[in-house]
N, C-alpha and C positions, 0 to 999 in steps of 0.2 A: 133794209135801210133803217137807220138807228132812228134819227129825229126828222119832221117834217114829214110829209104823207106826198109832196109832190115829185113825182118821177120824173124826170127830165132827159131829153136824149144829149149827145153832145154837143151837137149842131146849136140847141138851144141855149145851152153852158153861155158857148162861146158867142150866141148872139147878144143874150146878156151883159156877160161879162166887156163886150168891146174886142173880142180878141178872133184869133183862127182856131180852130179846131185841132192842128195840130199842139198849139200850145197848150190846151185844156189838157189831149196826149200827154202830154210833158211835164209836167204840173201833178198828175194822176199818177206817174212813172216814177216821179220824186218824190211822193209821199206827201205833197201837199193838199191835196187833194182827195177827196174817197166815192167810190162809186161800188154800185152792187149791179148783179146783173137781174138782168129779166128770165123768165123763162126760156127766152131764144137765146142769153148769151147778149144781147145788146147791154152797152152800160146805160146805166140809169145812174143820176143824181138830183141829188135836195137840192130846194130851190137854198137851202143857207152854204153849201157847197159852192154853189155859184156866186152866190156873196161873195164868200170867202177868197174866190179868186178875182174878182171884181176887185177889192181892194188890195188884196196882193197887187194886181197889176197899178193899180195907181199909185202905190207908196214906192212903189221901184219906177215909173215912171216922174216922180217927185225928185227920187236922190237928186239928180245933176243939180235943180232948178236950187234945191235945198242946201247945197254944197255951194253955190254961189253967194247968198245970202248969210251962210255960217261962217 
C-alpha cells in the first residue's frame, strides 16, 4: 500500500463510506478504487481510499438534486 499506513478491511470501507460492501466490490473492479492484499489474500485499504469513495458516493448522489437547481 502506497500512501497512508492504515489497513482497512472492506467491511470497514464501506462502514465509512455510508455504502454496502458490495459496492466497495464494484468501485475496486472499476478501477476507482485500489486495495492490496495482506498476507492471507484479504484486501486491505487506506483509510484515503475510503475517502475517496465516500465522496464519490456523495457527488453522484448530488447529480439529480444539482440537475434541478441548474
Amino acid at each position: 500500500m502506497k500512501r497512508g499506513s492504515t489497513n482497512l478491511f472492506v467491511a470497514e470501507v464501506a462502514q465509512l463510506a455510508g455504502c454496502h460492501v458490495s459496492t466497495v466490490y464494484r468501485y475496486e473492479k472499476r478501477g476507482l478504487i485500489r486495495s492490496s492484499r495482506d498476507r492471507n489474500g484479504w484486501r486491505r485499504f487506506s483509510l484515503e481510499e475510503a475517502v475517496r469513495l465516500r465522496e464519490m458516493l456523495m457527488w453522484r448522489s448530488d447529480e439529480p438534486m444539482m440537475e434541478q437547481y441548474g
